[in-house]
C-alpha positions, 0 to 999 in steps of 0.5 A: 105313298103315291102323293109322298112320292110326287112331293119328293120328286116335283119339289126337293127340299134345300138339301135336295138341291144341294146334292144336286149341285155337288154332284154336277160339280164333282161330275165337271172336275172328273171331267177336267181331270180325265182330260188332265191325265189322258195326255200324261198317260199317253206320254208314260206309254211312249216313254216305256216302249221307246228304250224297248224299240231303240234296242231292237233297232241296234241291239242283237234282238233286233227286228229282222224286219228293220235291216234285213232282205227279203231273202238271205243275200249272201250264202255259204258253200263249202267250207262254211266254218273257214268261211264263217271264221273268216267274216267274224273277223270281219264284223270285228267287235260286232262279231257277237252279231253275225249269224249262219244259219244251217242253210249256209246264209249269213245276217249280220245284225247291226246298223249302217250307223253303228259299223260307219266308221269300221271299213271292213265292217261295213263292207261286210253290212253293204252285201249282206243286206244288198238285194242281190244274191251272192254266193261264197265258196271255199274249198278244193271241188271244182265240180261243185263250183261249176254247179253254181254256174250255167250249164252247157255254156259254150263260153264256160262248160262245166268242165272248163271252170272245173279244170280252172278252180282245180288249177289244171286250166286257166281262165284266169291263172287257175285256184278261183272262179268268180261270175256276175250273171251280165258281165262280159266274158266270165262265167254266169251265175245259176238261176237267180244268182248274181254273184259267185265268188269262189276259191281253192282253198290251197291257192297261192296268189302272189302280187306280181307287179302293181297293175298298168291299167289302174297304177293310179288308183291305191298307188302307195298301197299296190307298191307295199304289197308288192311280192307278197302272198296275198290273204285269202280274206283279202281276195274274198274281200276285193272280189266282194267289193267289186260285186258291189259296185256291178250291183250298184250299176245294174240298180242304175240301169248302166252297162256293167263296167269293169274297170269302173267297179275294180277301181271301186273295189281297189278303193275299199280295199285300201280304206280297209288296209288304211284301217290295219286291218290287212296285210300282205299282197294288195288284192286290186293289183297284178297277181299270179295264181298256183295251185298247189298239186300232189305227188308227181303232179305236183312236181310237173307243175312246180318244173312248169310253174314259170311256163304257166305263170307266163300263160296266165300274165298273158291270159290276164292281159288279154282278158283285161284287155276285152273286157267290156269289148264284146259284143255280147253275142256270146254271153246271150248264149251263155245266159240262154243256155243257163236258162 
């Protein structure tokens, strides 16, 4: 056995060579082969996931990781559902895309790309996604709009934006307060907020007179307005698109400029009337504010309409006036108090 062994093994037959060969040979072309298919799998694999992640990436299934912030931007308070009524006509044929959730923040989830040639749209992507965070009120409680301010500032006391969103004081002509925490002379912003944006649900704003200080900006679109009652959406959206550009300087490291950012958002506002999506009074132009009252208050102030909508033109003119023109001593209390 063990000689018929050592034969078998030290010294193959011809047919034994031959095996040999081929199984050299056949492990060679698996080689080549593996080498052949390996690229083309990989190419199959790439081929398969790309329609997967170009639907995520514009689709409502969409990584929230791709397009949204850290932490819900904008937030809704009060009225969520004439709110959300509100931004759906926004978002316009992407409506199927906005979301609230319980807490009252929105996502909108589309791409820049996508909303790039609808202005209202877009303005909607630009805040929802923006760093910075921003609160929307609509309702008729002043009490709770002035929680969304800094306590005990000296500027703007709580009961003093009260007064005002109610229509019963005048900061600016009473039915709407709005903060950015760093502009000068207006309300800041709580905590981490950097915008409020908030309106009396029953407020009246009517365009008066195309503005002094901006006639040359949307100069045919103030004119068309011109007496006409001016839509709540339209106020909420100008006031939006201010907000923006404040932010836009802050990123910057620029000093808050208001007439800079109202001529911003008087631009926006006009490319979104351009659009046909807005009618009415022009947001961006010279307005008169009323609140509308019950009862026999309501009669006083209807007799004093005129009275106050003088106060109110005049509050506006010094307001516009002293804009930026501070020296922002005050506001440093205002904040510090806040804190």
């Amino acid at each position: 056995m063990t000689g018929e062994w050592k034969q078998s093994t030290e010294t193959p037959g011809h047919h034994g060579c031959r095996g040999v060969a081929r199984q050299i040979m056949w492990q060679r072309l698996l080689t080549v082969l593996i080498l052949i298919w390996l690229p083309g799998i990989a190419i199959r694999s790439v081929g398969q996931h790309a329609p997967q992640r170009e639907t995520l990436s514009g689709g409502a299934g969409r990584s929230a990781a791709t397009t949204s912030p850290p932490r819900p931007a904008l937030r809704l308070v009060g009225e969520r559902a004439l709110l959300h009524g509100m931004l759906i006509e926004w978002a316009g044929g992407w409506h199927d895309r906005l979301r609230v959730a319980a807490d009252g923040s929105v996502s909108f989830e589309v791409t820049a790309h996508e909303v790039a040639a609808d202005a209202t749209a877009q303005l909607l992507f630009d805040f929802v996604n923006a760093p910075e965070t921003i609160v929307f009120y609509a309702g008729v409680d002043g009490q709770a709009v002035a929680e969304l301010f800094a306590k005990d500032c000296k500027l703007y006391p709580a009961r003093k934006i009260a007064q005002t969103f109610t229509g019963q004081g005048y900061i600016w002509g009473g039915g709407h307060v709005s903060g950015v925490k760093g502009r000068a002379l207006v309300p800041q912003p709580a905590g981490d907020l950097f915008a409020v944006i908030a309106f009396h649900t029953s407020v009246v704003a009517r365009q008066t007179e195309v503005s002094h200080h901006f006639a040359t900006v949307a100069t045919a679109e103030q004119h068309a307005g011109l007496g006409e009652v001016v839509p709540l959406a339209a106020l909420y959206l100008h006031e939006v698109a201010e907000v923006l550009a404040f932010a836009e300087q802050r990123r910057r490291g620029q000093k808050l400029d208001y007439h800079v950012a109202h001529a911003a958002a008087m631009q926006r506002e006009a490319e979104i009337r351009g659009q046909g999506k807005l009618g009415g009074g022009f947001a961006g132009g010279g307005l008169r504010f009323l609140v509308p009252q019950a009862g026999r208050v309501g009669a006083w102030h209807q007799a004093r309409h005129h009275h106050h909508s003088r106060l109110s033109a005049v509050g506006s003119a010094l307001a516009r006036f002293l804009l930026g023109r501070s020296s922002g001593r005050e506001q440093v209390e205002c904040r510090r108090a806040g804190k």
